[in-house]
MOPAC internal coordinates of N, CA, C and O (Angstrom, degrees):
PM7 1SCF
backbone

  N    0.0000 0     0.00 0     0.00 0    0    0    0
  C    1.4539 1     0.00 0     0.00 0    1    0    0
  C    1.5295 1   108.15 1     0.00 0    2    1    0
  O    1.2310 1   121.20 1   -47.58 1    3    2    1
  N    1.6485 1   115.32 1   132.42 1    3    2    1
  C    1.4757 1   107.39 1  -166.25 1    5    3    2
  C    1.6695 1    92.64 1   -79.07 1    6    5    3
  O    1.2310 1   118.96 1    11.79 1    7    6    5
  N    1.6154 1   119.59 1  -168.21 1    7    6    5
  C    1.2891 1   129.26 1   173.59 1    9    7    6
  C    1.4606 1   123.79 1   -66.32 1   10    9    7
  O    1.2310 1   124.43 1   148.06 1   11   10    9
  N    1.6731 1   109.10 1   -31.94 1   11   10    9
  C    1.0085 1   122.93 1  -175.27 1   13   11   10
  C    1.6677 1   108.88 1   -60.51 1   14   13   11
  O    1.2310 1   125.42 1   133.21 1   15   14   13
  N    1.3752 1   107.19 1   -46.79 1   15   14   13
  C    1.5874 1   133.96 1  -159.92 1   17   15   14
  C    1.4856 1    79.67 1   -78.90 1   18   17   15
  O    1.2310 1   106.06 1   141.15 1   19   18   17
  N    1.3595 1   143.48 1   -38.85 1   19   18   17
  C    1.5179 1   138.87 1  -156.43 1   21   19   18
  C    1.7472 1    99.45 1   -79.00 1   22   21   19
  O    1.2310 1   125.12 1   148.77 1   23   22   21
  N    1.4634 1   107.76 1   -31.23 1   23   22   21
  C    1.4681 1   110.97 1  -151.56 1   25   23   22
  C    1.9505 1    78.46 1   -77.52 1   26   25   23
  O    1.2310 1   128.01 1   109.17 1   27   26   25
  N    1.3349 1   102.19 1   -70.83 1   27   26   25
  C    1.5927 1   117.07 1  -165.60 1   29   27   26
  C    1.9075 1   104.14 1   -30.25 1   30   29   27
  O    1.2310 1   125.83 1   121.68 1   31   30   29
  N    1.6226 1   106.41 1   -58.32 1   31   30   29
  C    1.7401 1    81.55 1   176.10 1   33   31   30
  C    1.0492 1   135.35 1   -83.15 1   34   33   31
  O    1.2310 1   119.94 1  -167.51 1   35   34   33
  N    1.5701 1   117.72 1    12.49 1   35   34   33
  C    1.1068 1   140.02 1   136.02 1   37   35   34
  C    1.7577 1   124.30 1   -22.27 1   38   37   35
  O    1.2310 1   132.73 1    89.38 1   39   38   37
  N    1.0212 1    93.01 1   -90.62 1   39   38   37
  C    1.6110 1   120.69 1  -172.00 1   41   39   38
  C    1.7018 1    96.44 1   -65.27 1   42   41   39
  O    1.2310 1   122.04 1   151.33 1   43   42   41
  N    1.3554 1   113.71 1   -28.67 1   43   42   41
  C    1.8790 1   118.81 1   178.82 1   45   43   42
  C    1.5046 1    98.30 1   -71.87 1   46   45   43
  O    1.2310 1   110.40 1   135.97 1   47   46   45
  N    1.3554 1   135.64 1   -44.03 1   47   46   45
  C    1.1769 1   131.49 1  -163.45 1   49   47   46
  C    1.4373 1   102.93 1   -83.93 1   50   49   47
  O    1.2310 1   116.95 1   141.99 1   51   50   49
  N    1.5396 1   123.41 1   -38.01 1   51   50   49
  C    1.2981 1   124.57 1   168.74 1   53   51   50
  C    1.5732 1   125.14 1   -33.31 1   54   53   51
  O    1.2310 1   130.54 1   141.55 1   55   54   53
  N    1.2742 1    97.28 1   -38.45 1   55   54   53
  C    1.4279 1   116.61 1  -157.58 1   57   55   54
  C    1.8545 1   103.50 1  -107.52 1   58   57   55
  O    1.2310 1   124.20 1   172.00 1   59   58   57
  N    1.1846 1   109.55 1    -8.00 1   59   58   57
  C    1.4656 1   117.28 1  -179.32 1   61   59   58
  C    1.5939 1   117.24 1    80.68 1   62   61   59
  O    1.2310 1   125.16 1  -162.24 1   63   62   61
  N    1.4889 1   107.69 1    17.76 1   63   62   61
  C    1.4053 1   111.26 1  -173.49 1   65   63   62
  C    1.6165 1   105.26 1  -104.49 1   66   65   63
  O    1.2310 1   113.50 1   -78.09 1   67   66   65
  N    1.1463 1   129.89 1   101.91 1   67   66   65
  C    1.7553 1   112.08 1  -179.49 1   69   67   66
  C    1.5752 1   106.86 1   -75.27 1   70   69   67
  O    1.2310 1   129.96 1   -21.86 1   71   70   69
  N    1.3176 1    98.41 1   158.14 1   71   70   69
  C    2.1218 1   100.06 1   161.22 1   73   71   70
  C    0.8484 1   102.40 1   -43.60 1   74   73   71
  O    1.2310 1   108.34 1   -22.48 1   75   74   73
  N    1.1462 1   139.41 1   157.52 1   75   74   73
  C    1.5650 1   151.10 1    96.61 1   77   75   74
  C    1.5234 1   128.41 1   -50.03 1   78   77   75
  O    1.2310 1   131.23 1   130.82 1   79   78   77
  N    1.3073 1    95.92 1   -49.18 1   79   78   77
  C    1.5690 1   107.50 1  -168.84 1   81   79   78
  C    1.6797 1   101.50 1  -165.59 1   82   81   79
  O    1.2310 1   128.29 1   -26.32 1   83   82   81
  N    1.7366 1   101.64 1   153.68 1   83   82   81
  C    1.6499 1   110.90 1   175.78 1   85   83   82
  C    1.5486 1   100.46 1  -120.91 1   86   85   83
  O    1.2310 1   128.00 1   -69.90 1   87   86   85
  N    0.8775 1   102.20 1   110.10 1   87   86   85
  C    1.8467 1    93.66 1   149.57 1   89   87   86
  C    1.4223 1   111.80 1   -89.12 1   90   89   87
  O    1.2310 1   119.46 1   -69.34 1   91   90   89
  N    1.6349 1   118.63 1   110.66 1   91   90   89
  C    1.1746 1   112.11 1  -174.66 1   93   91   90
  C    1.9519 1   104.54 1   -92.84 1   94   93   91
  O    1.2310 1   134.85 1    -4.03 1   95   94   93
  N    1.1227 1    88.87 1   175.97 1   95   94   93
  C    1.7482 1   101.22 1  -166.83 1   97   95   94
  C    1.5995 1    96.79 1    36.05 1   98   97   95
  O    1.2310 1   116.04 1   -89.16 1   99   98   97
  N    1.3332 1   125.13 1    90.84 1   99   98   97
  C    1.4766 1   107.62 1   175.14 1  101   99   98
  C    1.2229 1   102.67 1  -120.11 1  102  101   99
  O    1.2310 1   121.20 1   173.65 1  103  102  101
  N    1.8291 1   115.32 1    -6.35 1  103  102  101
  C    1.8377 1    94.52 1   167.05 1  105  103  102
  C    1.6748 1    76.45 1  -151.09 1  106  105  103
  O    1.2310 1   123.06 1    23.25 1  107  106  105
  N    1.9694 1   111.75 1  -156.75 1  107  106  105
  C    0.9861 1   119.97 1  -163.26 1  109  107  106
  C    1.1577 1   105.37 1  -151.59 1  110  109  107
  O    1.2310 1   110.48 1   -71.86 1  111  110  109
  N    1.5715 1   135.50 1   108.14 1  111  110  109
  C    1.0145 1   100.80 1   178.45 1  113  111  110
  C    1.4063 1    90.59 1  -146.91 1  114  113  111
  O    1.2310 1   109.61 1   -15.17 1  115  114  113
  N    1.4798 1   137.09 1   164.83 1  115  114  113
  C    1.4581 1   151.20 1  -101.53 1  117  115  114
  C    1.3882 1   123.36 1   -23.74 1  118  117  115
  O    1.2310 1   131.52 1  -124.23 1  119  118  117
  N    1.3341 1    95.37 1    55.77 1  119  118  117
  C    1.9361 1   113.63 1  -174.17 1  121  119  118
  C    1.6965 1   104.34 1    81.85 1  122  121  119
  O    1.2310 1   119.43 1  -163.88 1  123  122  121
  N    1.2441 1   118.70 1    16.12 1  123  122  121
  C    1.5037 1    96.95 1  -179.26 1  125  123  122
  C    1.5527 1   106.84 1  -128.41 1  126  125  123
  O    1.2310 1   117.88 1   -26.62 1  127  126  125
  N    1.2173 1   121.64 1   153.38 1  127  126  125
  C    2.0560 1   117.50 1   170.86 1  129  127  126
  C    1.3645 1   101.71 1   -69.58 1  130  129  127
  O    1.2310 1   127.11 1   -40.98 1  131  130  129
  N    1.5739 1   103.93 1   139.02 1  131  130  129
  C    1.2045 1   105.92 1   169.22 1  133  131  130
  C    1.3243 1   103.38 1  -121.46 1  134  133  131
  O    1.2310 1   115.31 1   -21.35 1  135  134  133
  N    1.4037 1   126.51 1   158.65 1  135  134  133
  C    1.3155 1   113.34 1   179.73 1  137  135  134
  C    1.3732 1   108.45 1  -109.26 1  138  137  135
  O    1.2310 1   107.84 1   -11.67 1  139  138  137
  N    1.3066 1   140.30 1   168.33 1  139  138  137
  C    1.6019 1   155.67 1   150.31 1  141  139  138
  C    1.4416 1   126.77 1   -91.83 1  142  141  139
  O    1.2310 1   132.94 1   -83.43 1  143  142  141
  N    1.0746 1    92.59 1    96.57 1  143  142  141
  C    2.1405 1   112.45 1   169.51 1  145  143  142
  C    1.9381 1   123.06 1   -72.82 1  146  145  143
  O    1.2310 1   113.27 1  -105.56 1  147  146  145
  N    0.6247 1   130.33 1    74.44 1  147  146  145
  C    1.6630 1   150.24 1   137.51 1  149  147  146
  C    1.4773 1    93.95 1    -6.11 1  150  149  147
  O    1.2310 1   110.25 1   -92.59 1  151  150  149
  N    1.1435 1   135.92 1    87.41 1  151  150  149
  C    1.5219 1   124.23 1   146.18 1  153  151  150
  C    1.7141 1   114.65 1  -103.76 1  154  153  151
  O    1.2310 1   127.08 1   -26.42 1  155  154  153
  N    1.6288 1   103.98 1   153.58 1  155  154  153
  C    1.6456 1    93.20 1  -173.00 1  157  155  154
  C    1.8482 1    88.59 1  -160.68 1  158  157  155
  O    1.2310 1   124.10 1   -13.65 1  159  158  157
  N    1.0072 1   109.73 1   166.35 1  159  158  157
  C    1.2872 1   124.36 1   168.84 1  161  159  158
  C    1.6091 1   119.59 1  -136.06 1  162  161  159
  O    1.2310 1   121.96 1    11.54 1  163  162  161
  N    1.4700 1   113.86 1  -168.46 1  163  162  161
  C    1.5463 1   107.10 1  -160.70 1  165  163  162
  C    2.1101 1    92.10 1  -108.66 1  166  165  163
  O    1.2310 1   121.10 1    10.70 1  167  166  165
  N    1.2065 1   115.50 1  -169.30 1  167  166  165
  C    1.4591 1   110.46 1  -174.11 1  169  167  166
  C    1.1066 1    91.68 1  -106.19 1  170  169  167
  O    1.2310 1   114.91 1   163.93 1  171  170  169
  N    1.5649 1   127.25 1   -16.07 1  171  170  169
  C    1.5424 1   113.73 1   165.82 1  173  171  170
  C    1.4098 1   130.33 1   -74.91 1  174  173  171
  O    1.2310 1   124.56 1   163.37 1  175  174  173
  N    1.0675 1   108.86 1   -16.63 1  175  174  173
  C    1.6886 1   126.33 1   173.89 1  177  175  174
  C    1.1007 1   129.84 1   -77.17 1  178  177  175
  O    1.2310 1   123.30 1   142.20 1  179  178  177
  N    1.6383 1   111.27 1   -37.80 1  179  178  177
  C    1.5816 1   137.15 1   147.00 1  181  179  178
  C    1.4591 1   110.82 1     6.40 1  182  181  179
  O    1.2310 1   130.78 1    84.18 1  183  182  181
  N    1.6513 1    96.81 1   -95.82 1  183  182  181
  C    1.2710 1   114.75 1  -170.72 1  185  183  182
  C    1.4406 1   120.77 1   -43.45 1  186  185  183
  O    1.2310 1   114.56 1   141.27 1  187  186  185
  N    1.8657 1   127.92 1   -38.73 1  187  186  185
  C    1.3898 1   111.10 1   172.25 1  189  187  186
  C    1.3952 1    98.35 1   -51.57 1  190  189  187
  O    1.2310 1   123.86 1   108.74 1  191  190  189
  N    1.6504 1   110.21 1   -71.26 1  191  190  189
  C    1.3759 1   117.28 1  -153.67 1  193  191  190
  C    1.7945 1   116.92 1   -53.23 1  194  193  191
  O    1.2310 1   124.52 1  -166.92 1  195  194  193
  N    0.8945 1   108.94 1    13.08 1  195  194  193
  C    1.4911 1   115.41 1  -174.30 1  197  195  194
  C    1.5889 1   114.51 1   -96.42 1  198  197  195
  O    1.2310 1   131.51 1   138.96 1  199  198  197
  N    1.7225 1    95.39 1   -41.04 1  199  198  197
  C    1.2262 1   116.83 1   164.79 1  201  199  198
  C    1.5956 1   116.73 1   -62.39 1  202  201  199
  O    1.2310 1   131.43 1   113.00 1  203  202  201
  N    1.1746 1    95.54 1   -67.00 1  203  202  201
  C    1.8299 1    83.64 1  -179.72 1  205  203  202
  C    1.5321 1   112.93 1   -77.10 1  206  205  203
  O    1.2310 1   100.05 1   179.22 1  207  206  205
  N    0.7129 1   153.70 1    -0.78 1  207  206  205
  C    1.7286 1   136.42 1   113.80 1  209  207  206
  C    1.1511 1   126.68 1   -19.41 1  210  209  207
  O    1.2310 1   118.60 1   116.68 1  211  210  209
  N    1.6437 1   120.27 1   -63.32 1  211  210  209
  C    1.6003 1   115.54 1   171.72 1  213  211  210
  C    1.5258 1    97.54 1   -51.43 1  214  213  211
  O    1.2310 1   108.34 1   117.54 1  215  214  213
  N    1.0278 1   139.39 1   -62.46 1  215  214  213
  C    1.5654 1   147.21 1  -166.76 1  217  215  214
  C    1.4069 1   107.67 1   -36.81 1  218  217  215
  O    1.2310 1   126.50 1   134.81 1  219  218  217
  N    1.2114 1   105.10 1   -45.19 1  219  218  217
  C    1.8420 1   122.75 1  -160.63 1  221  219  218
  C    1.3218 1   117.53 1   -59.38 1  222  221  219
  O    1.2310 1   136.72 1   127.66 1  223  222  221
  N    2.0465 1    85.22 1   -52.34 1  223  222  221
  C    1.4965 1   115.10 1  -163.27 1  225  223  222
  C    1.9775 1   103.89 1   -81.34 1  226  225  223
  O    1.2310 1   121.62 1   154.52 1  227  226  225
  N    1.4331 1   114.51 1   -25.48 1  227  226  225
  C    1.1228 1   132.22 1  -177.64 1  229  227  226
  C    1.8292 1   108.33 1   -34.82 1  230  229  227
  O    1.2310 1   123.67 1   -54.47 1  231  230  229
  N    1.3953 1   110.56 1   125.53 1  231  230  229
  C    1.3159 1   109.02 1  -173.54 1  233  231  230
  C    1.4022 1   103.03 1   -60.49 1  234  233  231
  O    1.2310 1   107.29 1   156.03 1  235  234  233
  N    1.2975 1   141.29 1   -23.97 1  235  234  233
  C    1.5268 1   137.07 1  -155.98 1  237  235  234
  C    1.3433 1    84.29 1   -94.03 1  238  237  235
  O    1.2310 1   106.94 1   167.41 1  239  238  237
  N    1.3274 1   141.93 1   -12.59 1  239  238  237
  C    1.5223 1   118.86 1   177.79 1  241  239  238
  C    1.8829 1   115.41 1   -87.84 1  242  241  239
  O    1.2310 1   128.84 1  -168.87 1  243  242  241
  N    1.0905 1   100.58 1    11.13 1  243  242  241
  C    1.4605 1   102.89 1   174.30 1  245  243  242
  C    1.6131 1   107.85 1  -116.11 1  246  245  243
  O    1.2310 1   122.86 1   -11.83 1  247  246  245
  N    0.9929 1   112.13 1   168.17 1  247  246  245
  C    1.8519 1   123.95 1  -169.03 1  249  247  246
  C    1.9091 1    83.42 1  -109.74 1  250  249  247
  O    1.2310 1   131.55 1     0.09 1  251  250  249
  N    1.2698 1    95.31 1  -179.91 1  251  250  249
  C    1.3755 1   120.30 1   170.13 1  253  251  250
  C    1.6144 1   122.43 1   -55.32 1  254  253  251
  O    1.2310 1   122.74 1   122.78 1  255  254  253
  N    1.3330 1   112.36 1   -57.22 1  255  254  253
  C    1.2045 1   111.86 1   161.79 1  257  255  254
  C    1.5662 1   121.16 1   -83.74 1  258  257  255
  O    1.2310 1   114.63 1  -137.51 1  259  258  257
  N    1.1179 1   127.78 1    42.49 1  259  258  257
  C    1.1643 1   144.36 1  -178.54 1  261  259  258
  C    1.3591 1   130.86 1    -1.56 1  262  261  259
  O    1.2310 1   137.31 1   -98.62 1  263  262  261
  N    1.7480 1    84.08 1    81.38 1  263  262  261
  C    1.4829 1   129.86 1   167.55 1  265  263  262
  C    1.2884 1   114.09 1  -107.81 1  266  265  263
  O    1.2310 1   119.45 1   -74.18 1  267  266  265
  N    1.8150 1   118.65 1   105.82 1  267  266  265
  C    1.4786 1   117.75 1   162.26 1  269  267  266
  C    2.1133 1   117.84 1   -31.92 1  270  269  267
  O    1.2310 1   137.97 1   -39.99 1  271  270  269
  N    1.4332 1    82.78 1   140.01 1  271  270  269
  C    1.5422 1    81.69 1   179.95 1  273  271  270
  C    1.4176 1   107.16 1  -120.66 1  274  273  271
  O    1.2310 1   114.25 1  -175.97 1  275  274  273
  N    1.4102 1   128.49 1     4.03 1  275  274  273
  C    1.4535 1   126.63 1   130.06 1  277  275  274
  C    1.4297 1   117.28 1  -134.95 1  278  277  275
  O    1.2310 1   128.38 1   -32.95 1  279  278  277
  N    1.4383 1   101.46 1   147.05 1  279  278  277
  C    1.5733 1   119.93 1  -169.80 1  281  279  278
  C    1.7692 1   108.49 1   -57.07 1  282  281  279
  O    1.2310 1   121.12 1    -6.13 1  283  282  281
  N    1.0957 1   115.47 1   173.87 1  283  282  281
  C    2.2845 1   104.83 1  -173.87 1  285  283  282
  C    1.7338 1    74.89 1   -97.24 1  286  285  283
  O    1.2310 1   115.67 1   154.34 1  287  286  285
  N    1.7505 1   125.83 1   -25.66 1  287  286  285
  C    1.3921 1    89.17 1   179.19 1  289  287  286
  C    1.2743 1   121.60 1   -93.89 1  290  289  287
  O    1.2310 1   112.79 1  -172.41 1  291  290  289
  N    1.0055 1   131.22 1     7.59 1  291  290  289
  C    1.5171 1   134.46 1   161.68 1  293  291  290
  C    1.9113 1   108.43 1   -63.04 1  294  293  291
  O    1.2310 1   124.63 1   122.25 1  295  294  293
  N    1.4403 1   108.72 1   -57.75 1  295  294  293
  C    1.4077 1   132.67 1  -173.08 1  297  295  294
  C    1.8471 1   105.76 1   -59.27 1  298  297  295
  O    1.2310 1   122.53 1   143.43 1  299  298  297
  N    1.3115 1   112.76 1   -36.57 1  299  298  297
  C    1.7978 1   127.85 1   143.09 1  301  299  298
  C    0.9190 1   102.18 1   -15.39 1  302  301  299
  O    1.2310 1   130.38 1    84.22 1  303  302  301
  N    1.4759 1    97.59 1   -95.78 1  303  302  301
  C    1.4386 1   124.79 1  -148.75 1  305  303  302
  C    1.4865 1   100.55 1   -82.07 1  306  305  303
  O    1.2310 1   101.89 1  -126.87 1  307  306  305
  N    0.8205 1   150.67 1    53.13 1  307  306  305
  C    1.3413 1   146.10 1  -156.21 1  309  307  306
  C    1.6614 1   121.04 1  -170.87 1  310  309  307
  O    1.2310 1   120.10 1   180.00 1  311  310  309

């Protein structure tokens, strides 16, 4: 798996979304392949993750200079 592909299920698992699928090189753009990541979940899974989203997005979870003061994967797992 290149770095790029490392970063993306990265940030998918962060967020509670796994791959599904890559279309790699699926377009091109400033001379380079980029690939396309497919993340999806089930309708039963939804509902946690829906919740800690409202949580995430919640104005009281940011400070003044608006910095989250807990992570959505802490608020997950949590």
């Amino acid at each position: 798996m290149r770095r790029a592909q490392r970063a993306l299920a990265r940030r998918g698992a962060a967020t509670g979304l796994p791959i599904r699928s890559m279309f790699r090189q699926a377009t091109v753009y400033k001379g380079r392949n980029r690939d396309t990541c497919w993340f999806s979940i089930l309708s039963r899974e939804w509902p946690a993750l829906k919740q800690a989203f409202e949580r995430w997005l919640d104005p009281d979870n940011f400070d003044t200079a608006g910095r989250q003061r807990q992570s959505l994967t802490s608020l997950r797992s949590g």
